[in-house]
C-alpha positions in Angstrom: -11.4 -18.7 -1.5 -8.4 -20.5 -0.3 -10.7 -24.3 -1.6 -11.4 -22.7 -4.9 -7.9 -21.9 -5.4 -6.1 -25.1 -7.6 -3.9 -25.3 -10.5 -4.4 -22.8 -13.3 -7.1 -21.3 -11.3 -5.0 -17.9 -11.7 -8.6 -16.3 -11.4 -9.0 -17.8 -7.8 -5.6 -17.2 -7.1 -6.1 -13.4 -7.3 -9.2 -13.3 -5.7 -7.2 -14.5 -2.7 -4.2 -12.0 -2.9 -7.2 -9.8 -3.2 -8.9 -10.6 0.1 -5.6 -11.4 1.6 -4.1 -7.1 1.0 -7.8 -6.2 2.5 -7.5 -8.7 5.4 -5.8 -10.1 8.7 -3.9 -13.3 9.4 -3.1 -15.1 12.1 0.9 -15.5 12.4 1.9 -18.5 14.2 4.9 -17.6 16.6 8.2 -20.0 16.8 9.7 -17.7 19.5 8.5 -15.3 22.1 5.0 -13.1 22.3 3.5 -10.7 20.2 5.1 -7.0 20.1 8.5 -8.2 22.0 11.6 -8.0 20.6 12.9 -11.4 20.1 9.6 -12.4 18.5 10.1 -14.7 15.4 7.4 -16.2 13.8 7.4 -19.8 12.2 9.3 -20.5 8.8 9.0 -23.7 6.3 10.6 -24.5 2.9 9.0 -25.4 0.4 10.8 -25.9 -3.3 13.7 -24.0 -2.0 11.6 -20.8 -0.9 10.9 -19.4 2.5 7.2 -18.9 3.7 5.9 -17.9 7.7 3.4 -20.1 8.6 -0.4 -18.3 9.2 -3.8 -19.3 9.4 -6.7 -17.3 8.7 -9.2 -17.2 11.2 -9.8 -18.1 14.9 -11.1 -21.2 13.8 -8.5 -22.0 12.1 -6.1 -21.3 14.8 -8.1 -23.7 17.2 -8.2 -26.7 14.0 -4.4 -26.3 13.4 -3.8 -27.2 17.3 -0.6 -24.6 17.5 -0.2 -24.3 21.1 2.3 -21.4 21.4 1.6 -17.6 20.8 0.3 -16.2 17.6 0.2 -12.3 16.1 -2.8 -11.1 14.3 -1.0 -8.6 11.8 -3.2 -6.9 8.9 -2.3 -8.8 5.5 -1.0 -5.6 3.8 1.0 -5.2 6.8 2.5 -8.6 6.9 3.5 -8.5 2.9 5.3 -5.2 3.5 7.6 -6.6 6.2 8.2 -10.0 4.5 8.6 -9.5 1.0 12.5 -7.3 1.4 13.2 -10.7 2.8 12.2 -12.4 0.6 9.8 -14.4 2.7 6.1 -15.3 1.5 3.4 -16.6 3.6 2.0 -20.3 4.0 -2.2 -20.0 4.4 -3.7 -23.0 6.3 -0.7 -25.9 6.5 -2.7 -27.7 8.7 -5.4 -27.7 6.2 -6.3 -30.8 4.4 -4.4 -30.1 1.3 -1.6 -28.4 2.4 -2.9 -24.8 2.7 -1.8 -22.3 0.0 1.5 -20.3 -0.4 2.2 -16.6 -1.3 5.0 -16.1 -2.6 7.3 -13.3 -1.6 6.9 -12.0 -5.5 3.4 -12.1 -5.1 3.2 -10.5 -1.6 5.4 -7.3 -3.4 2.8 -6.9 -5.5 0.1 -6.8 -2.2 2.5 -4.4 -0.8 3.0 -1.9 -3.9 -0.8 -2.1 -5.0 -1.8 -5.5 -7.0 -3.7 -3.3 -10.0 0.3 -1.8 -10.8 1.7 -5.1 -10.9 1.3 -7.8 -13.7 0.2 -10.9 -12.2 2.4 -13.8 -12.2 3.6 -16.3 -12.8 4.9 -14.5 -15.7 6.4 -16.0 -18.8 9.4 -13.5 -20.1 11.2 -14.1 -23.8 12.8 -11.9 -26.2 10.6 -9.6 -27.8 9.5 -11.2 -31.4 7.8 -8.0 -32.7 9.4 -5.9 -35.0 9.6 -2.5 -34.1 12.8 -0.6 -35.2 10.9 2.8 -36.0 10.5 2.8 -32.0 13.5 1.2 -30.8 15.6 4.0 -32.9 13.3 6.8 -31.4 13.7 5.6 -28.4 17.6 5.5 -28.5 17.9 8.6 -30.1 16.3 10.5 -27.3 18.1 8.2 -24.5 21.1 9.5 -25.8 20.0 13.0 -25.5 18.6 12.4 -21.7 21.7 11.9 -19.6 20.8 10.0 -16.5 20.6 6.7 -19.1 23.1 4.4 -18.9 21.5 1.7 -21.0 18.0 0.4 -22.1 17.4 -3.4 -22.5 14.0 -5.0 -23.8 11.9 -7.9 -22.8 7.8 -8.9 -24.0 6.2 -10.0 -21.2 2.7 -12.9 -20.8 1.2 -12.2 -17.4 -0.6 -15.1 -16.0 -4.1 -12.3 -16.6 -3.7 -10.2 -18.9 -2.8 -8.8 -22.6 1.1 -9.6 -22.9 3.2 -6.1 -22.9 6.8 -4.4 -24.2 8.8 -4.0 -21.4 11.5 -1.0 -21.7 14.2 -1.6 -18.9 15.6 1.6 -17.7 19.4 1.8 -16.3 19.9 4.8 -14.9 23.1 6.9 -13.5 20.9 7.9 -10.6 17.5 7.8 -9.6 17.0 11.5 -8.2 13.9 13.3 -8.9 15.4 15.0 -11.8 16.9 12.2 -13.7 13.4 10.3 -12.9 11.5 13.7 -14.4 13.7 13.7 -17.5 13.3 9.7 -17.9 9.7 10.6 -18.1 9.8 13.0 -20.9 12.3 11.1 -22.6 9.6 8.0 -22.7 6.7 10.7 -23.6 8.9 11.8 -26.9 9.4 8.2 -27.6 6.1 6.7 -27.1 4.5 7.8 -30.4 6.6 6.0 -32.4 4.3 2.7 -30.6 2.2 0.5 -32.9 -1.6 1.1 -31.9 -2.5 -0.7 -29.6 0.8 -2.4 -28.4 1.0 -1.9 -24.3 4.6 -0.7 -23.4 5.9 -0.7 -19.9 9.0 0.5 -18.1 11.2 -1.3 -15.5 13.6 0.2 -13.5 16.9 -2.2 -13.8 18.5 -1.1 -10.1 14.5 -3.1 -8.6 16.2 -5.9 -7.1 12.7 -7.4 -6.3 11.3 -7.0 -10.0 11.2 -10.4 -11.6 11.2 -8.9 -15.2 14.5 -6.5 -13.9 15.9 -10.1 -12.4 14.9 -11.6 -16.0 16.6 -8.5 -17.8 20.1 -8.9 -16.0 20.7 -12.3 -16.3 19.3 -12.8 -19.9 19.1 -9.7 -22.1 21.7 -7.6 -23.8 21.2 -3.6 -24.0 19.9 -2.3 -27.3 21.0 1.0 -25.8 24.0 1.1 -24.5 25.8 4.9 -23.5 28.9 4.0 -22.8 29.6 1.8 -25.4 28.4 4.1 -27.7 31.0 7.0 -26.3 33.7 4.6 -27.2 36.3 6.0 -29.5 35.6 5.7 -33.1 31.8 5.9 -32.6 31.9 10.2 -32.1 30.2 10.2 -29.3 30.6 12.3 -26.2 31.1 10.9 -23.4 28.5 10.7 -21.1 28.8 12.8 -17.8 29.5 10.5 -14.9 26.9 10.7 -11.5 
C-alpha cells in the first residue's frame, strides 16, 4: 500500500489509513526502552509539522539499520496518543522514496473512526448556495434553544466524497442537556434542507477540527445571540452558563 500511495492517489492514501487503524507499527525509540518512563520515541520535521518516526514490519526494522530500541504499539493505539499533540507518524523514512507521512489530522480521524470523518485534504470556502428558507429556520429555533451562542457556516470539498453544508455550533456548554436540545433544535431545522443537500454539524470549542480551525479564523456568525440581545433589537437576553 505504502508504493501505491503518490500524489492525488487519495484512493491509495485511504487504503493505508485503513490498514494502518487495523494494524501495528514499529516505533523507533530516541530514548530509553519500551514501557519505561522516560521512553521518547524519534521525532522529524517536515514542512513545519511533527511526525515520530516508524516502520512497518520486522523487515523493515532490519532494512532501516536503526540500532537502538523500538516499540511495537497497535496503529489505532499510536494515533490516539499522538494526534492531542499534534504529532503524526512518518511510515518507512529509510525507504527509497522517503516513506509516507500521517498527519496528525489524519491520525484524529484513525482515532475517532475514519467512516465519521471527511477525508482530507479538505478544501473549505464560503458557502455559494443560496439557502435563506434554511438559514432563517435554523436561527429562529437557535434562538429558542438556549445553550447557542452562535452559528457560523462553511461548504466543505472532501478529498472523497460529495462536498457538504457545514453548520458550526457554539455552544454555552456542552452538557448532555444542552447537547440533547442542540439535537432537536437541528431536527426542527433540518426540513427546511434542499433534497439532497448533505448538511453537517461542527462543534466550534473542537480544537482539533480543521473545518472548526477554518470557521474561527475565517467566517462570521450568521447567528449570533448575543448580538442579537443588544438593545434596540428586543431581544432577551440570553441566560449566561
Amino acid at each position: 500500500m505504502l508504493r501505491q500511495v503518490a500524489p492525488g492517489r487519495y484512493d491509495a492514501y485511504e487504503a493505508l489509513l485503513q490498514a494502518l487503524s487495523a494494524g501495528r507499527v514499529w516505533m523507533l525509540l530516541w530514548h530509553g526502552r519500551p514501557g519505561a518512563p522516560d521512553a521518547q520515541y524519534g521525532n522529524m520535521e517536515v514542512e513545519g509539522l511533527g511526525y515520530a518516526p516508524c516502520v512497518t514490519s520486522p523487515q523493515e526494522l532490519t532494512a532501516s539499520g536503526w540500532s537502538r530500541d523500538h516499540e511495537v504499539v497497535a496503529g489505532l493505539d499510536i494515533a490516539r496518543a499522538l494526534y492531542p499533540d499534534r504529532w503524526g507518524v512518518w511510515l518507512n523514512p529509510h525507504a527509497p522514496g522517503g516513506g509516507v507521512g500521517i498527519p496528525w489530522l489524519d491520525l484524529r480521524r484513525i482515532a475517532t473512526g475514519l467512516d465519521r470523518m471527511p477525508a482530507g485534504p479538505l478544501r473549505i470556502s464560503e458557502p455559494a448556495i443560496e439557502i435563506p428558507q434554511f438559514y432563517a429556520q435554523l436561527a429562529q429555533n437557535a434562538h429558542h434553544t438556549p445553550a447557542i451562542r452562535s452559528l457560523r457556516r462553511a461548504w466543505v470539498q472532501p478529498a472523497l466524497g460529495a462536498p457538504y453544508l457545514a453548520v458550526g455550533l457554539d455552544l454555552y456548554d456542552t452538557s448532555r442537556p444542552s447537547v440533547d436540545a442542540v439535537r432537536g433544535m437541528m431536527r426542527q431545522s433540518i426540513g427546511a434542507v434542499p433534497e439532497g443537500l448533505p448538511v453537517s454539524t461542527v462543534a466550534m470549542s473542537d480544537e482539533y477540527d480543521p473545518v472548526a480551525m477554518w470557521l474561527r479564523v475565517n467566517s462570521r456568525p450568521f447567528y449570533d445571540r448575543e448580538a442579537h440581545a443588544a438593545p434596540g433589537y428586543g431581544y432577551p437576553q440570553a441566560p449566561a452558563y
